[in-house]
Backbone as CSV, one residue per row, in Angstrom:
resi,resn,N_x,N_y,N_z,CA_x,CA_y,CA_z,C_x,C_y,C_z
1,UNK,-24.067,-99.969,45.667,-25.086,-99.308,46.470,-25.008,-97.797,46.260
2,UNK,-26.292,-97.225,46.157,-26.122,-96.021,45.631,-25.810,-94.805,47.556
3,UNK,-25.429,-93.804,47.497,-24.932,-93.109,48.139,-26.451,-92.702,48.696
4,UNK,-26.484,-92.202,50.006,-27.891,-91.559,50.755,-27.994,-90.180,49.575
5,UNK,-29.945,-89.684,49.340,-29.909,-88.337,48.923,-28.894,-86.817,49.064
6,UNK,-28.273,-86.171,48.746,-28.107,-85.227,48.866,-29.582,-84.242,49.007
7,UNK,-29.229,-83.580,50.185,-30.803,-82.908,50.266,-30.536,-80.935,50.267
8,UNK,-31.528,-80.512,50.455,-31.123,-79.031,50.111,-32.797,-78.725,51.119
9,UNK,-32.660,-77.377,51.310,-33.973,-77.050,51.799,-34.360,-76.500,51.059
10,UNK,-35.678,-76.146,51.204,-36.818,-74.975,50.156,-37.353,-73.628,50.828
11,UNK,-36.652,-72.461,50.125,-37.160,-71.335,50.624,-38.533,-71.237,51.325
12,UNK,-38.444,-70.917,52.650,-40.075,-70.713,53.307,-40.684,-69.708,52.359
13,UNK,-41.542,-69.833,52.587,-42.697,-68.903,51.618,-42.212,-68.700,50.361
14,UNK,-41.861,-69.848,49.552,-41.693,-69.443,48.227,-43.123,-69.582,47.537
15,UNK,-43.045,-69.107,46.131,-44.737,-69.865,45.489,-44.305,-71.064,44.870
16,UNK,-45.059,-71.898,44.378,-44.621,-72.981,43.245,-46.038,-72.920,43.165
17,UNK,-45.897,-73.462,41.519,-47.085,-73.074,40.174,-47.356,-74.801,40.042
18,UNK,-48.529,-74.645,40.394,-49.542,-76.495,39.891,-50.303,-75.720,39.001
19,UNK,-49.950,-76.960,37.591,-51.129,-76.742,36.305,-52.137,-77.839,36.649
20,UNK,-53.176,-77.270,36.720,-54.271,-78.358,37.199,-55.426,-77.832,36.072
21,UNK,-56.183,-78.418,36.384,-57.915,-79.242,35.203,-58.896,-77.943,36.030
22,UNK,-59.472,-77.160,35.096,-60.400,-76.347,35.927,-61.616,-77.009,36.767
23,UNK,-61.838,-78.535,36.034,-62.813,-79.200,36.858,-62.354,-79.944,38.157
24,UNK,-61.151,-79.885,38.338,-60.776,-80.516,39.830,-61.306,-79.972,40.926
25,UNK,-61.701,-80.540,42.054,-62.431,-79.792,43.398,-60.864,-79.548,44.171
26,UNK,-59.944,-79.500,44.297,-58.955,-79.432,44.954,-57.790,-79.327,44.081
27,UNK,-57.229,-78.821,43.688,-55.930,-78.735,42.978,-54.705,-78.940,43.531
28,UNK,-54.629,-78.992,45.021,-53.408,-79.314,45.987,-53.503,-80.676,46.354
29,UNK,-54.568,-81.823,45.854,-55.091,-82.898,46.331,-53.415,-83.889,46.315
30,UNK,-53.130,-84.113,47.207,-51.833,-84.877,46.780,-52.147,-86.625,46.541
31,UNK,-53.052,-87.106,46.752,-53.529,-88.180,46.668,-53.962,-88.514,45.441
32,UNK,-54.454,-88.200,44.755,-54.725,-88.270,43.197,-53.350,-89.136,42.406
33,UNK,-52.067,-88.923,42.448,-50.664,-89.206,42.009,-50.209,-90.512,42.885
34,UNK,-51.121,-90.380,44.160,-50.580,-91.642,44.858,-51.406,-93.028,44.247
35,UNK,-52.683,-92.396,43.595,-53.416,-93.293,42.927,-53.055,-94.050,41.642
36,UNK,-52.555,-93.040,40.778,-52.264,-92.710,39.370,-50.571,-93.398,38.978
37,UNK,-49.740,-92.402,40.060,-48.639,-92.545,40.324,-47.977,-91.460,38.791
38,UNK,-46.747,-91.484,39.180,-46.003,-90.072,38.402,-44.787,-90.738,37.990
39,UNK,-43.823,-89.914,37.867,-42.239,-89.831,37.562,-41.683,-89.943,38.411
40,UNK,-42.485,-89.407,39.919,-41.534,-89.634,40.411,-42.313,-90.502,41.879
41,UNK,-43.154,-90.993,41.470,-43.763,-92.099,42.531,-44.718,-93.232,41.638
42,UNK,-44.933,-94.471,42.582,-45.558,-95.831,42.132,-46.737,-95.400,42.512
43,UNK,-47.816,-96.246,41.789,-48.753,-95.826,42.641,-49.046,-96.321,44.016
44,UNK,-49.445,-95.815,44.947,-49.213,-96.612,46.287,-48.472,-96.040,47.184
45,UNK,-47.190,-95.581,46.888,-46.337,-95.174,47.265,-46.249,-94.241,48.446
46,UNK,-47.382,-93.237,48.345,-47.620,-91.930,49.203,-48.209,-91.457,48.364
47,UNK,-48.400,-90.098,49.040,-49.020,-88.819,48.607,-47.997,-87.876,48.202
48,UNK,-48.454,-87.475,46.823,-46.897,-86.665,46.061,-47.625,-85.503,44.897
49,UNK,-47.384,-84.721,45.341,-47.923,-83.282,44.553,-46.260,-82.791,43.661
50,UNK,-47.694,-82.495,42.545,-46.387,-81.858,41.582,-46.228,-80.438,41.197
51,UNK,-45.312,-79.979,41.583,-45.192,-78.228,41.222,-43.824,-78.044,39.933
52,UNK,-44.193,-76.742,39.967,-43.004,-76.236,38.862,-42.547,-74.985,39.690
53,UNK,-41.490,-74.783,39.505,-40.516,-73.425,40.192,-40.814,-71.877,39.494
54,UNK,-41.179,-72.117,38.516,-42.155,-70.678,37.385,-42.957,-71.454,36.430
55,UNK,-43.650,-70.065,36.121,-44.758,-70.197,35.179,-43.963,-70.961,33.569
56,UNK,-42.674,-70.535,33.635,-41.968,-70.945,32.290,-42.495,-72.397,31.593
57,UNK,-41.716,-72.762,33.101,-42.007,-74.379,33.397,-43.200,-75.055,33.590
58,UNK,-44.337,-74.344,33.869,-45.465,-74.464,33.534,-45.979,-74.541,32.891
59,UNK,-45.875,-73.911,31.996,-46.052,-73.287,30.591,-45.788,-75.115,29.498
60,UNK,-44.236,-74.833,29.765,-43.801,-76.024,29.146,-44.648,-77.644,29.639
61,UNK,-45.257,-77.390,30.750,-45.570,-78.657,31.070,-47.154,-79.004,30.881
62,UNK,-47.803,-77.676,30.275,-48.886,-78.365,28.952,-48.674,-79.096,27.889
63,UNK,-47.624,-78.494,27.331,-47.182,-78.997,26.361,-46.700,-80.508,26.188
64,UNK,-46.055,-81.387,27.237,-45.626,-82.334,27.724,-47.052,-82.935,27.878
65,UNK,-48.443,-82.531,28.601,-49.319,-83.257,29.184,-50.017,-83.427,27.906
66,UNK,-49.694,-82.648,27.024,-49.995,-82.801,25.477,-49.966,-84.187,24.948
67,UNK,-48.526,-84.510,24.812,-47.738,-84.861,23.947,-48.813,-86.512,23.876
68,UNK,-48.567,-87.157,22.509,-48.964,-88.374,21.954,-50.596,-87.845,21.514
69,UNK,-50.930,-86.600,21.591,-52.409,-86.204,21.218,-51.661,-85.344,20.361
70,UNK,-53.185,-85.088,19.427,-53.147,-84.513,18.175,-53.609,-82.499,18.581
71,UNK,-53.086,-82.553,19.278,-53.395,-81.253,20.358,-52.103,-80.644,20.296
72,UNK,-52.184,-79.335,19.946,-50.441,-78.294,19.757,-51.183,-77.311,20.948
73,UNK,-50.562,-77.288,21.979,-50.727,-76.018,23.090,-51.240,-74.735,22.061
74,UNK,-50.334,-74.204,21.159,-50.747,-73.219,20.385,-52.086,-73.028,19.723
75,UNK,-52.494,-74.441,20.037,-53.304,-74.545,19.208,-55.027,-73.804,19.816
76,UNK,-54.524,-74.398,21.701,-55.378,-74.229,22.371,-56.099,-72.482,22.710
77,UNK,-57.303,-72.227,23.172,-58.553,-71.282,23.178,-57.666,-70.799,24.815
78,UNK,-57.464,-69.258,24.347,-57.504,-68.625,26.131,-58.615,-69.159,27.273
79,UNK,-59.433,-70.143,26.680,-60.443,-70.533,27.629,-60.312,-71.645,27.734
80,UNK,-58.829,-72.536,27.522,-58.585,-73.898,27.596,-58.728,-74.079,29.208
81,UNK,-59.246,-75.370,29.848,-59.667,-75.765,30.973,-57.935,-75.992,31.994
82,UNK,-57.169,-75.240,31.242,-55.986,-75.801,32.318,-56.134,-74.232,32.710
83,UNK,-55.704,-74.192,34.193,-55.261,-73.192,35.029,-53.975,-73.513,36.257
84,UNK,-53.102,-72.181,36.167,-52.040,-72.021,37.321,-52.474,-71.898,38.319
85,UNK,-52.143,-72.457,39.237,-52.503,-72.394,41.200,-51.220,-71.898,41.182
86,UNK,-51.364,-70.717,41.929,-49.832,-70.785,43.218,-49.972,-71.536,44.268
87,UNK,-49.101,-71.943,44.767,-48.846,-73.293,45.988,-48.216,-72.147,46.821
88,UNK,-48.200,-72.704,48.373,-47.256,-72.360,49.200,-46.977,-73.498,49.930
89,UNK,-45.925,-73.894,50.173,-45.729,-75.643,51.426,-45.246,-74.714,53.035
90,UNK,-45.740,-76.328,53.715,-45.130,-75.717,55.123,-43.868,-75.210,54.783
91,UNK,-43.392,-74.489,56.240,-41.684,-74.218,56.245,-40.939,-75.252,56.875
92,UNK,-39.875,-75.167,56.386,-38.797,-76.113,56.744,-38.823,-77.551,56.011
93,UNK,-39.166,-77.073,54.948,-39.211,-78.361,54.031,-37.483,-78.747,53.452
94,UNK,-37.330,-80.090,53.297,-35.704,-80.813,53.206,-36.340,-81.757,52.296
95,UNK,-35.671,-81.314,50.742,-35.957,-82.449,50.123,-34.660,-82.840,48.969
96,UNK,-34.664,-83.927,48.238,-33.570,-84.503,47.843,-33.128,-83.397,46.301
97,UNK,-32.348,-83.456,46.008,-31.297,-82.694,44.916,-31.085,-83.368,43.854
98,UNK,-31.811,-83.029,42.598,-31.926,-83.784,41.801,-31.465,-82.178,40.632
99,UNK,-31.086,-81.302,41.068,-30.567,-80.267,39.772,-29.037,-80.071,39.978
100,UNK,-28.419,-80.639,40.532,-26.995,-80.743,40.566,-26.491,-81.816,40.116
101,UNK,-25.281,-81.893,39.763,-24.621,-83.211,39.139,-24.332,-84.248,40.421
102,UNK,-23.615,-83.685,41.462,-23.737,-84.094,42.579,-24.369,-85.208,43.505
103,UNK,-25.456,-84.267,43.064,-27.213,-84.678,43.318,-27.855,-85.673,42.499
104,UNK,-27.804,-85.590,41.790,-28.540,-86.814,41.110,-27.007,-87.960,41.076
105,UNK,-26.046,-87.901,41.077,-24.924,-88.993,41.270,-25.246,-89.382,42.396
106,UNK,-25.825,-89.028,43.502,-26.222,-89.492,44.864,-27.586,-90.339,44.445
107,UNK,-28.418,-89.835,43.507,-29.566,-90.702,43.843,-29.423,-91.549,42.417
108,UNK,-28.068,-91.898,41.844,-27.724,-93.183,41.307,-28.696,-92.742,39.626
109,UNK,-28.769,-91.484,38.711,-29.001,-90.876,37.824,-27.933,-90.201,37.164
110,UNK,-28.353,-90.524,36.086,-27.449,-89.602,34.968,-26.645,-88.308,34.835
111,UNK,-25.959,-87.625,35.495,-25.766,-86.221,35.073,-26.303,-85.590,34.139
112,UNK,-26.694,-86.037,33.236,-27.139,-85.244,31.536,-28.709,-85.399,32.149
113,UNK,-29.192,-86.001,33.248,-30.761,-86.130,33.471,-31.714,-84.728,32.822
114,UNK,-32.797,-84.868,32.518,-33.712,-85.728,32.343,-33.762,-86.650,31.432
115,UNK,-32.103,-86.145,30.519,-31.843,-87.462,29.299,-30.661,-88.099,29.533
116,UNK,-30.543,-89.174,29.215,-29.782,-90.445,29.064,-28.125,-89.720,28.392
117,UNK,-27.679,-90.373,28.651,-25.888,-89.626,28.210,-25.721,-89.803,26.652
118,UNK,-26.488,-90.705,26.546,-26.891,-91.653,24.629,-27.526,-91.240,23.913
119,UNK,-29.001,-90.191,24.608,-29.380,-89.950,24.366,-31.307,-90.078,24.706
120,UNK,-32.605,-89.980,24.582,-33.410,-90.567,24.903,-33.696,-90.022,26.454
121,UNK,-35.051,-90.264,27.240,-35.424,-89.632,28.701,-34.972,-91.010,29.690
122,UNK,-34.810,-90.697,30.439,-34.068,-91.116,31.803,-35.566,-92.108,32.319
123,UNK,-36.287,-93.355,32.059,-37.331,-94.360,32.289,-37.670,-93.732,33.926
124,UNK,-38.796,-93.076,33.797,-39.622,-93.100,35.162,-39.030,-93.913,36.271
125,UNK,-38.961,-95.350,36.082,-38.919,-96.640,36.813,-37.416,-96.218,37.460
126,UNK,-36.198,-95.488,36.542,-34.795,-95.184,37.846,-35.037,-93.936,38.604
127,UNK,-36.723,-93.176,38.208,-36.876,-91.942,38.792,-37.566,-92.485,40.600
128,UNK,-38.517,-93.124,40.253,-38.869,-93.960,40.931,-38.335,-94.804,41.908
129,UNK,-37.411,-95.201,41.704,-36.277,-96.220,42.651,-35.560,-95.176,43.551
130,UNK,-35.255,-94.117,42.603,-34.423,-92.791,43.716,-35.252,-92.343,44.514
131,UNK,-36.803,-91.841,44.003,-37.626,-91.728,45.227,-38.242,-92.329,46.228
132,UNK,-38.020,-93.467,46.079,-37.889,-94.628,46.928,-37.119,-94.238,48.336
133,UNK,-35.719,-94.309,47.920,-34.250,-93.701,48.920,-34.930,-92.518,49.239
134,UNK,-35.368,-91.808,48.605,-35.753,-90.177,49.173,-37.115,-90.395,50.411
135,UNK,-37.840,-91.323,50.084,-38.998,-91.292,51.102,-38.111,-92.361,51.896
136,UNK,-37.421,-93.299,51.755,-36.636,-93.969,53.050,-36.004,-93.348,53.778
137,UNK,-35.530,-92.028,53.096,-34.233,-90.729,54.226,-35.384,-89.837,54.986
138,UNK,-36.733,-90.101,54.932,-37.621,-89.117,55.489,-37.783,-87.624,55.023
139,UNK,-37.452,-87.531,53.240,-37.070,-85.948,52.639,-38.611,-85.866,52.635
140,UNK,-39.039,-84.805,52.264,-40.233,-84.052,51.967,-40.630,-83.733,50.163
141,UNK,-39.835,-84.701,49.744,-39.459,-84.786,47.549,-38.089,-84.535,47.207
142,UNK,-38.312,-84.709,46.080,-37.180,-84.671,44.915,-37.584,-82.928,44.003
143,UNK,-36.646,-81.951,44.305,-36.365,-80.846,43.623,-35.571,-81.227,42.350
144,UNK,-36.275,-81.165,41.149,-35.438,-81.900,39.860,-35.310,-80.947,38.839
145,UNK,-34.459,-81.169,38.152,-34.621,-80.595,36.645,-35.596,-81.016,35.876
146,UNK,-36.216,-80.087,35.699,-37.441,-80.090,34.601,-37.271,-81.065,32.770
147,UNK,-37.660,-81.956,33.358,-38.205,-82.674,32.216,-39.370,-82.502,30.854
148,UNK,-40.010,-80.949,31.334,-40.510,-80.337,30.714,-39.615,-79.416,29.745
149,UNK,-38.711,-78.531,30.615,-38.555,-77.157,30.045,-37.201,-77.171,30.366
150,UNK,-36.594,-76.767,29.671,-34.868,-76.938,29.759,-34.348,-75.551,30.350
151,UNK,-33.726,-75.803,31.190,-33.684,-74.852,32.751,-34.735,-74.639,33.563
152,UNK,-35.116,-75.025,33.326,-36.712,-75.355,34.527,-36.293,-76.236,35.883
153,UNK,-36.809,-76.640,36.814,-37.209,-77.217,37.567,-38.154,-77.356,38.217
154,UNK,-38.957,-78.754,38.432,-40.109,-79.183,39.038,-39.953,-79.811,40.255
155,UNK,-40.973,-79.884,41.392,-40.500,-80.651,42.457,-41.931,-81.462,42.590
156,UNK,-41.270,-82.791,43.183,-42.634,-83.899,43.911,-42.429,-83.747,44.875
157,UNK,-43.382,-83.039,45.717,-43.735,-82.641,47.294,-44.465,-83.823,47.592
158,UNK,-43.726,-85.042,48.276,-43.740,-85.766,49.180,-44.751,-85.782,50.816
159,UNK,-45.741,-84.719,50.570,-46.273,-84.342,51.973,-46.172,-85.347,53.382
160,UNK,-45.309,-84.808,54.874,-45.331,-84.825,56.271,-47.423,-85.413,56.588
161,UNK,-46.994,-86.804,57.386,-48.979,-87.206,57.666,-49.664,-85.497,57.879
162,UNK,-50.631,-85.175,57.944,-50.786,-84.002,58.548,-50.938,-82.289,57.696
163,UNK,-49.329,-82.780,56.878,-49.200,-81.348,56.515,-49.881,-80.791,54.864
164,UNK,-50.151,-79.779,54.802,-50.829,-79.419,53.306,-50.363,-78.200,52.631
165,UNK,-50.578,-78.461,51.443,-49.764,-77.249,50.526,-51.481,-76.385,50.491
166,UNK,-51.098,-75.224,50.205,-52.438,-74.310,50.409,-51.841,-73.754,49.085
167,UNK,-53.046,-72.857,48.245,-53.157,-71.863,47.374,-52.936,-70.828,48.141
168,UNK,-52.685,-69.831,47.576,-51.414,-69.017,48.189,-52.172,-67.359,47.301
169,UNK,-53.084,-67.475,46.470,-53.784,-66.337,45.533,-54.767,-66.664,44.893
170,UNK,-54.909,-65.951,43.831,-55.818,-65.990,42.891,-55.427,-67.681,41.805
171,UNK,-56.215,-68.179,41.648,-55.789,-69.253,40.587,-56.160,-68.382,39.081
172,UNK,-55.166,-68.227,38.235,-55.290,-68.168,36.681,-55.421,-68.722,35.747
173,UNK,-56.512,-68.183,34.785,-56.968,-69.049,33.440,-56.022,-69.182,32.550
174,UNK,-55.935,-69.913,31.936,-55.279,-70.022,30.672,-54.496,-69.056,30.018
175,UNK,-55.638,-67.917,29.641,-55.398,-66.822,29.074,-54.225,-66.061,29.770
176,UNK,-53.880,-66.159,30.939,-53.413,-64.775,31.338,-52.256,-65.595,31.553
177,UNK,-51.527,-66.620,31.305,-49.908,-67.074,31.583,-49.774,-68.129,30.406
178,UNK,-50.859,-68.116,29.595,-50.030,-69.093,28.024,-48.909,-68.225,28.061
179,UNK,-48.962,-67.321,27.492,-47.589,-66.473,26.487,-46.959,-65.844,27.317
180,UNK,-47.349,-65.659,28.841,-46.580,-64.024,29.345,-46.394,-64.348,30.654
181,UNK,-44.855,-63.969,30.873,-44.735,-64.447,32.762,-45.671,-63.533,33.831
182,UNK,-45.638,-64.649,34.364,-46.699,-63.935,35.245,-45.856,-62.881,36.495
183,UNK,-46.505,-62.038,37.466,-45.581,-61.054,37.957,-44.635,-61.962,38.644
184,UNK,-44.517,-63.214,39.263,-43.795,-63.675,40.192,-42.793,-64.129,39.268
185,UNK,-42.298,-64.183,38.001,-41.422,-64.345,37.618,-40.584,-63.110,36.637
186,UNK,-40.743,-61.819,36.936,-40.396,-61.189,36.451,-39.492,-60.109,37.470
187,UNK,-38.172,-60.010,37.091,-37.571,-59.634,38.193,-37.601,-58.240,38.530
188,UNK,-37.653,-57.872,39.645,-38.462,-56.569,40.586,-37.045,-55.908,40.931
């Protein structure tokens, strides 16, 4: 039996960066993933929004939404239809620990996560089973290592009935965070 989440909280008023479709009417829609389902939910499951911790990781996670198409990010027009949202979540968010060794040994994962100790990515389906335990402990998501971008981290915001992640600024085109951090990741 695997051990309860290790959980951690999330800075109040931090930003976190959603790459979303310029044609979406809502970019914070957390229901869309409950439909679809993710990495780190079934479909069905709940309502689960996906952020990245910087633009880095953002960045990297075109590239990923890429992948099995004949499409190189580099390849793409400053007027490509993906754009950065900043997010803000309620405060007092508690969600499970998935960037520590610790942490993911609690939710019954690899240490070497997002890859296999052998080698190869860590199957959705044991990402899935841990978030399972994480919505049974009542967390608010899984804060993970980025499966995109190596030192990155992404989180599945799990949303409270009720509660909503808001845009937090300006949403940005393409153009202005392909190549270049944006100010919130550049240290002040």
């Amino acid at each position: 039996m695997t051990p309860g989440p290790r959980t951690v909280r999330l800075d109040d008023g931090r930003t976190w960066w959603r790459v979303a479709d310029l044609a979406w009417d809502d970019p914070v829609d957390p229901t869309w993933a409950d439909r679809t389902g993710g990495r780190w939910n079934t479909p069905g499951d709940g309502p689960t929004l996906y952020l990245n911790a910087d633009t880095a990781t953002a960045r990297a996670q075109v590239g990923r939404m890429l992948q099995g198409t004949a499409i190189d990010p580099e390849d793409l027009r400053d007027d490509a239809p993906f754009v950065l949202v900043p997010v803000g979540l309620p405060a007092r968010q508690r969600v499970a620990d998935a960037t520590t060794d610790v942490g993911l040994q609690a939710l019954g994962l690899p240490r070497t996560y997002p890859r296999r100790a052998r080698g190869g990515e860590v199957p959705w389906s044991e990402c899935r089973r841990a978030a399972r335990a994480v919505r049974a402990a009542h967390l608010r998501g899984v804060l993970s290592r980025s499966a995109a971008a190596d030192d990155g981290q992404e989180l599945a915001w799990f949303p409270a009935r009720g509660a909503r992640a808001e845009v937090t600024g300006p949403v940005q085109p393409f153009g202005a965070w392909r190549h270049e951090p944006a100010a919130a990741d550049v240290p002040g």
